[in-house]
C-alpha positions in Angstrom: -7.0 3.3 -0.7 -9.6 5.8 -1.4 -8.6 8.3 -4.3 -10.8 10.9 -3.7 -9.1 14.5 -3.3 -12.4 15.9 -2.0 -12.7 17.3 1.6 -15.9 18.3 3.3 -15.0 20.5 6.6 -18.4 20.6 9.0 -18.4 24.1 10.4 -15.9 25.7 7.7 -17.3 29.7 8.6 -15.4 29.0 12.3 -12.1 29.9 13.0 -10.5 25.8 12.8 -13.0 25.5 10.3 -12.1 28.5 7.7 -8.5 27.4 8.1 -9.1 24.3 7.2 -10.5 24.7 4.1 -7.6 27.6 3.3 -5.1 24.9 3.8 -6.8 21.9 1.9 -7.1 24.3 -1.2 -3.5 25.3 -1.0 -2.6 21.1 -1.0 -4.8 20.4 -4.1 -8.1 19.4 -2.1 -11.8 20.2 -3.6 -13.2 21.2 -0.7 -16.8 21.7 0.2 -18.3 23.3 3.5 -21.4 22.5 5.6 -22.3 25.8 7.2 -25.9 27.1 8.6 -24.8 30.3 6.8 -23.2 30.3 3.3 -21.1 33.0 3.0 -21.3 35.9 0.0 -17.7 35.0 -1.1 -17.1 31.6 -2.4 -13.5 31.3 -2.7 -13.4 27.8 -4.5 -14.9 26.6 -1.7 -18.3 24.8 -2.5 -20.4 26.3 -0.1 -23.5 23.6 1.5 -26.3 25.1 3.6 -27.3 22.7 6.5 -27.3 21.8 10.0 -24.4 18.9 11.3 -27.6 17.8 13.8 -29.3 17.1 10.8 -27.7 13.6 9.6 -29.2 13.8 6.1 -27.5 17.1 5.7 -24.2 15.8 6.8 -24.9 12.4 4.3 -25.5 14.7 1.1 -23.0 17.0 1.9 -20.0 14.0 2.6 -21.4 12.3 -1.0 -18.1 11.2 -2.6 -15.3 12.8 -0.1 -12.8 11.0 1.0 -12.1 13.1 4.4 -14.3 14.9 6.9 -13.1 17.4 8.9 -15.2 17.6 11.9 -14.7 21.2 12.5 -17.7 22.5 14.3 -18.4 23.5 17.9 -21.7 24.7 20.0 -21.0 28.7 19.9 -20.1 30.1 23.2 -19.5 26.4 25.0 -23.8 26.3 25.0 -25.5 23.4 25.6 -22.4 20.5 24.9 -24.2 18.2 26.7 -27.1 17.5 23.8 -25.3 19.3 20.9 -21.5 17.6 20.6 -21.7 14.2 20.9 -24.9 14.0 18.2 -23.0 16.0 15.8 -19.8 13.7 16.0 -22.2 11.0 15.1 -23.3 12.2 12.4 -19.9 12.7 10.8 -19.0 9.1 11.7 -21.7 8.3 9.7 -21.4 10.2 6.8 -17.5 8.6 7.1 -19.2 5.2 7.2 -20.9 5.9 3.8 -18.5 6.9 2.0 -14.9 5.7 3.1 -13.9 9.1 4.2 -11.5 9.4 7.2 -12.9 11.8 10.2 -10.2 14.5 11.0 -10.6 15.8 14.9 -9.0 19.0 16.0 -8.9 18.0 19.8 -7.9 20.1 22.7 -6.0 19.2 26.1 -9.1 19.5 27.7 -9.6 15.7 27.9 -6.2 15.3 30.1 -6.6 15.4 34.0 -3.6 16.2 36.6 -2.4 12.4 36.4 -1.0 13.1 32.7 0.5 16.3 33.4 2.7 18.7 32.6 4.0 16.6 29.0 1.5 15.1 27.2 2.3 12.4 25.0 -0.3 10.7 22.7 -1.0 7.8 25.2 -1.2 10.0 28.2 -4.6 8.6 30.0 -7.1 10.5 29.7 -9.0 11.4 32.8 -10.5 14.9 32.5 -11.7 16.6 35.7 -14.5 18.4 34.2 -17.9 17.6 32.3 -16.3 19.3 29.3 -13.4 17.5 29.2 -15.2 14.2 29.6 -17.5 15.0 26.1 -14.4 15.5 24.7 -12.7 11.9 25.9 -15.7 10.7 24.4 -14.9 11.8 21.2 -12.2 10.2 21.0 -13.4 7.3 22.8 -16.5 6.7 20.0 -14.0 7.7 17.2 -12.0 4.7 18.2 -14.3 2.7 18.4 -15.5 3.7 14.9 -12.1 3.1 13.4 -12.4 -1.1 15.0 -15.5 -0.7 12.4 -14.1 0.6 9.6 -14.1 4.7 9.9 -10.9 5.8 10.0 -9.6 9.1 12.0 -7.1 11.8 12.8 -6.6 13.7 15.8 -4.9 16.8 15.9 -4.7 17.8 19.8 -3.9 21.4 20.2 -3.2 23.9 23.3 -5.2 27.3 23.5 -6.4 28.4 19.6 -5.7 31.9 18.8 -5.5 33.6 15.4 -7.1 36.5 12.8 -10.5 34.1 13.1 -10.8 32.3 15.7 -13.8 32.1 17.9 -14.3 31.7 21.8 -10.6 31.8 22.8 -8.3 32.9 25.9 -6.3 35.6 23.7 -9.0 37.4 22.0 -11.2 37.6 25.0 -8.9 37.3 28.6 -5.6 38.5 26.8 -6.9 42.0 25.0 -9.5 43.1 24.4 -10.8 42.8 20.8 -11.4 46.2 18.4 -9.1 48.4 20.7 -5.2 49.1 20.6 -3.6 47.1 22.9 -2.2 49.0 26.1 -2.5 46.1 28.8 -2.0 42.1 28.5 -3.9 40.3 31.2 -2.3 37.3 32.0 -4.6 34.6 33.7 -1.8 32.8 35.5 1.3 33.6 37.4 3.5 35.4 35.3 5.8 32.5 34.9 3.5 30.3 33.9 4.0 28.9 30.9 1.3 27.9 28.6 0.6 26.1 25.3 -0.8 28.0 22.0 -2.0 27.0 19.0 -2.0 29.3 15.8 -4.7 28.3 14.0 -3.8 28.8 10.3 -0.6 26.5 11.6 -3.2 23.7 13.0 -5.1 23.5 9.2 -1.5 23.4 7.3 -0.4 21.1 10.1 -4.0 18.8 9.0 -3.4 19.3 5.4 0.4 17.7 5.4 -0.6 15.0 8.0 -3.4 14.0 5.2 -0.5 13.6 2.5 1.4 10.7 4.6 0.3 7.4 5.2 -1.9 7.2 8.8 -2.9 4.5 10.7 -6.9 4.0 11.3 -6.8 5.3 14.0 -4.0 8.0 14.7 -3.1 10.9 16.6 -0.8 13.4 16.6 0.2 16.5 18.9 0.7 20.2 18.0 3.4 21.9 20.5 2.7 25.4 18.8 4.4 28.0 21.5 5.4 27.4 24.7 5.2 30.9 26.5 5.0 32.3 29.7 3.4 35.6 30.5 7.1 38.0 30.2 7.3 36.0 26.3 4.3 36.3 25.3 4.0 40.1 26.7 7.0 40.7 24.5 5.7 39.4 21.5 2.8 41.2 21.9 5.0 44.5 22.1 7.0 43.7 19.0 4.2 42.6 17.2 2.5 45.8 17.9 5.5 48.4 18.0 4.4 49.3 21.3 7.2 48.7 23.7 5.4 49.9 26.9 2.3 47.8 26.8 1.5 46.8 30.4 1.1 43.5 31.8 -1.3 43.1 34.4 -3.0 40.2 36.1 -6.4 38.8 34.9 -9.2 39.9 36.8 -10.6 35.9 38.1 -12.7 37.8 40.6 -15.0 39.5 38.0 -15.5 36.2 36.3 -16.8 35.1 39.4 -19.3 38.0 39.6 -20.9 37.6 36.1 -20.4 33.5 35.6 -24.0 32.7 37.3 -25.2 35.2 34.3 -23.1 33.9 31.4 -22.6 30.7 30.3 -19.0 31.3 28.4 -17.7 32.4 31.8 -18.5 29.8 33.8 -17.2 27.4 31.4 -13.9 29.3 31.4 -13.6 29.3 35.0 -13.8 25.6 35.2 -10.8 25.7 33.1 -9.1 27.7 34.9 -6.6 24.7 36.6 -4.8 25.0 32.8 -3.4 27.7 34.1 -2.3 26.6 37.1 -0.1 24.1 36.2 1.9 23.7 33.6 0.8 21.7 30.8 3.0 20.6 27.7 2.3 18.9 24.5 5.0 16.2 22.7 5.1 17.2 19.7 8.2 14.6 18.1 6.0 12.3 16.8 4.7 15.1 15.1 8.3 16.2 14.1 9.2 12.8 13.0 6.9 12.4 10.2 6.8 15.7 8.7 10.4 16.0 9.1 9.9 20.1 10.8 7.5 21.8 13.1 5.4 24.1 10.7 4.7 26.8 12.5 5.1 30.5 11.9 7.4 32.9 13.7 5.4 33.9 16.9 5.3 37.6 16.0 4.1 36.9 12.9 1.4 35.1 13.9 0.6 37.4 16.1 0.6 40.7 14.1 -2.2 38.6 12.0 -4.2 38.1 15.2 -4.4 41.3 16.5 -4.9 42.8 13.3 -7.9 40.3 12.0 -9.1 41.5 16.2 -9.1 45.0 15.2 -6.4 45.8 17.8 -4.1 47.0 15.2 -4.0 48.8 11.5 -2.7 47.0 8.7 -0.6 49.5 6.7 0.2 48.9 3.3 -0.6 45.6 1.1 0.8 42.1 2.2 1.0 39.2 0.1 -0.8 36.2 2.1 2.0 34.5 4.6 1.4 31.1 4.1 1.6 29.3 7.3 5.1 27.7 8.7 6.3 29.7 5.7 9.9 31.6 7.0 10.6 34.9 4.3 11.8 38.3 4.1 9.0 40.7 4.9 9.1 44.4 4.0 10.7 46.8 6.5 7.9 47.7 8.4 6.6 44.6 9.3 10.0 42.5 9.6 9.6 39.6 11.9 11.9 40.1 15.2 13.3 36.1 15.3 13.6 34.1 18.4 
């Protein structure tokens, strides 16, 4: 068993990929970072320069770890078709090298209709778009790695949102990031309901997976919240102590209008039959080894969104809120339970 307690997480300035190292720290990791762009504050993290297309940078950076979190994405859903796939690669063999398990924070996106509305790990896996093939393959050349000796984790997850994340449905359909929130456009019917992932929840949820004993080849699913548009409207509310925010229907038909001119929007529009039906993720398996579900109250969560969106002022100082973490909050910010 490899005794190594250092992590290197591949895209570590992206939302998944800042959490990731937060929540390593916090479970006694050394963790290191391959990023283009090293950030001014170091943190403890042990911050690499280089490019996860370049496989020497990705060897030299993994030297000695004994886990790889492949956190790292083309910005803006550009150019997947030459830019994903190589990247994985690379991590599998930097793995290879050294020992190291691959960690994969997967999406739903590699499910079709014929596994719908629970997913269970061994739902098949036959994804009606181009993205959602890529990311079968993943999964498909990760397994195939672990018959050769790499091991992995998969963590699949519903729609990320959270103080950091990136291209994502709540910070960019939802609201509308660096303004007070007065309307919550809901891409579905409003009774949809639809799976979300916190993402400081999805790196703790990584960090205590890593503790227990995995098979080579592994994966586990995040059920995170379960909403439809009247909960998730509400939560917004309370989160915000605006009772009267609107909610209003997402505007499909301007996406239509401005997809042949941006990439991001026609990406999101071929994903738009996620929120048409609805699509569930089985998260006992989950439940069963960790012995809980470690996520944070919804409003809480929340609150921390909108505030790291701009969309709300922080008042006051807050001790960090470790996440999954249930405690007594100051009056002001008290966490209306479910």
């Amino acid at each position: 068993m490899h005794t190594s307690r250092t992590a290197l997480v591949i895209g570590g300035n992206g939302g998944i990929g800042r959490e990731a190292c937060l929540a390593l720290q916090r479970h006694g990791w050394q963790v290191r970072a391959l990023v283009r762009h090293v950030p001014a504050a170091c943190d403890g993290i042990e911050w690499i320069r280089g490019d996860a297309m370049q496989r020497d940078d990705v060897l030299a950076a993994a030297a000695g770890t004994a886990v790889i979190v492949h956190a790292v994405n083309p910005p803006g859903y550009r150019n997947w078709d030459t830019l994903v796939l190589p990247m994985l690669d690379n991590t599998i063999a930097a793995a290879k090298a050294n020992g190291a398990r691959v960690v994969l924070p997967g999406t739903i996106y590699n499910y079709g209709p014929d596994a719908f509305p629970l997913l269970r790990e061994d739902s098949p896996q036959h994804p009606p778009t181009r993205k959602g093939e890529i990311r079968a393959e993943m999964e498909q050349r990760l397994a195939a790695a672990s018959r050769a000796g790499v091991r992995a984790l998969i963590l699949r997850c519903g729609d990320f949102f959270g103080p950091h994340a990136g291209n994502n449905w709540f910070g960019q359909g939802l609201v509308r990031p660096g303004k007070p929130v007065k309307t919550l456009r809901y891409p579905a019917d409003y009774a949809h309901h639809h799976a979300w992932a916190y993402l400081p929840d999805v790196a703790e949820t990584i960090a205590q997976l890593l503790e227990h004993e995995l098979a080579d080849f592994d994966a586990y699913h995040f059920g995170g919240y379960w909403l439809d548009a009247y909960a998730m409207a509400d939560a917004v509310r309370r989160a915000t102590h605006h009772p009267h925010i609107a909610l209003r229907r997402f505007p499909w038909w301007l996406t239509a209008l401005a997809a042949p001119f941006t990439e991001t929007l026609r990406e999101l529009r071929k994903m738009r039959y996620l929120w048409k039906t609805p699509v569930r993720l089985d998260d006992a398996k989950l439940a069963a080894l960790l012995g809980s579900r470690p996520y944070t109250p919804l409003d809480e969560a929340l609150r921390a969104t909108l505030a790291g969106l701009g969309c709300i002022e922080v008042q006051g100082q807050l001790r960090e809120v470790l996440p999954g973490e249930k405690r007594d909050q100051p009056k002001a910010y008290a966490t209306a339970q479910q």
